[in-house]
Every structure is written in C-alpha cells, then in structure tokens.
N, C-alpha and C positions, 0 to 999 in steps of 0.2 A: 387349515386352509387359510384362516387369517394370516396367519404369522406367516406365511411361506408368502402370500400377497405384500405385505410390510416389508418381510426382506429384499422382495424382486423391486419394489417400488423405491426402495434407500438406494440399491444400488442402480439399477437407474436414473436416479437424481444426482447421484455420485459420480456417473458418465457422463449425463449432460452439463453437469456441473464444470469436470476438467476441461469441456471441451470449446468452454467458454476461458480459458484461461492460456496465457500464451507472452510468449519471453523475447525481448528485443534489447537487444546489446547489455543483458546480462540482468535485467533487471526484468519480474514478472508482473504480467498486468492480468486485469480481470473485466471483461467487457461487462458493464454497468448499464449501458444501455445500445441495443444495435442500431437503433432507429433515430436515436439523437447522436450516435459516433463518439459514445465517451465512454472512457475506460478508467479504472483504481488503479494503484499501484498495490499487488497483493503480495503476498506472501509464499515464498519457494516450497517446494512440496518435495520429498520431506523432513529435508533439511533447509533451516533461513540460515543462510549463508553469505551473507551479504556483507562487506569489509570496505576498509577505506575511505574513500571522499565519495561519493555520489551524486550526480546529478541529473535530477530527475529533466523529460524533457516536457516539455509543454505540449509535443502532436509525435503521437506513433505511428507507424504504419505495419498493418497486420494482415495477411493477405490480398493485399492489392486496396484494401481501407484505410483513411488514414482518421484517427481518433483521438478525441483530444481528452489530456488525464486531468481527469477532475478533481481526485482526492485521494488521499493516501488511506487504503486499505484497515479493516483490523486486523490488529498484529502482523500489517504489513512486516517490520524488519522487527518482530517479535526475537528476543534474547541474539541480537544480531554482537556480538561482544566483540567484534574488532574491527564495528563502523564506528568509523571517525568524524564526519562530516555529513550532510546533507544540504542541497539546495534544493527548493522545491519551486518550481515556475509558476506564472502568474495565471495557470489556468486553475490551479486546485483550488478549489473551497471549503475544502472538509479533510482533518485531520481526526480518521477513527479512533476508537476505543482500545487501547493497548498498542500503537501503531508502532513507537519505540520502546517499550518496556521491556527494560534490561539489558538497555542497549549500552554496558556498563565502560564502552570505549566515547561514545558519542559527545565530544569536546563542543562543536557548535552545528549551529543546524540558521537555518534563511528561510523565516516564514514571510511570502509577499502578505501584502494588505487584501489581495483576494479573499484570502482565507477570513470565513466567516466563524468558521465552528472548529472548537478543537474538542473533542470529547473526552470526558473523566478518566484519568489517570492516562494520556496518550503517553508522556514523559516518565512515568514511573521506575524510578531508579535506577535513573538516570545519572549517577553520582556523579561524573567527569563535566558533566553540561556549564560550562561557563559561558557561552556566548550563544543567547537567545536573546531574541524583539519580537515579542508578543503585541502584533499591528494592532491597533486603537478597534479595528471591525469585527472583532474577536466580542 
C-alpha cells in the first residue's frame, strides 16, 4: 500500500511538474515562480537539442502571461554539442549547476553584470570556450 502511494504521488509530481514547463521560439522555459512572473530557461525533454547561436530573451510570453527569465536552468543545455554561442539578457541572475556541461561546441557565451551566482562546474567541459567575461558580481 505504501509503495503503490509513492508511485501515484512520483507520478503525480511528474505531471504537475511538465506542466509547469513550456517552449517559446525553440527554447524551453520552466515557470520558477507564478506569482512573481519568472521563468528558467530549462532543459528539452528528452532530448537537449539545442544548436547554434542562441539568444536568450529577457521577457516571454506564455499563455496570454508575460515572464521575465531569471536564470538559466540545471543542465539547462546539458551535453548540448553543437551550441555554439549564447547571449544571456540582463534579467538572469543565476547560472545553475551543470547549465553547459559538455557543451563541447560552445566557442563564446555573454554573461551581463546581472548575474550574481554561477554555480560549481556550470561550464564543465567546455573545451572550445574561448570567449567569456566573468562580471566582477559574480
């Protein structure tokens, strides 16, 4: 009876979980908060698929709300191998834990002075990475 309880309740959380999560011009976000209008940028489900130059916008609009992205996801563009670029807008302030790792195309990326926090190993092997500026707020 437990175990059957724990399964209903995983999956459950596994519903209300996706259905917080939602994709605008190719890139997926994850509403972070409904009551303050901010969103992550998270990670493709379930495949991270994500290629090329990127750029993130500062305010989404997702059923008729618009929200502003605050922070780039864990493992947001996790093993993303042939994103090239990123620019990240001046509303993010938090770059998660594993956010590009293994991002083994990712040449440069644009972190504003917003950003406060980047968390352990966000960049991890990263090898192509030549062009970052790690803001003084960090």
């Amino acid at each position: 009876m437990r175990k059957s309880l724990l399964v209903l309740f995983l999956l459950l959380t596994a519903v209300v979980s996706r259905a917080q999560v939602f994709e605008v011009n190719g890139i997926c976000y994850y509403i972070a908060s409904a009551e303050e209008h901010t969103v992550e940028v998270w990670h493709k489900s379930p495949i991270n698929d994500y290629s090329g130059n990127i750029i993130i916008p500062e305010r989404v609009t997702y059923e008729g709300v618009s929200y502003s992205v605050t922070a780039i996801g864990v493992a947001a563009f996790y093993g993303c191998r042939n994103l090239t670029s990123v620019t990240i807008p001046n509303s993010v302030t938090s770059i998660d834990i594993h956010a590009f790792y293994e991002c083994t195309g990712l040449t440069s990326i644009t972190i504003p002075n917003s950003v406060t926090t980047i968390a352990e190993m966000a960049f991890y092997r990263c090898r192509a990475l030549t062009s970052i500026s790690i803001p003084n707020s960090v």
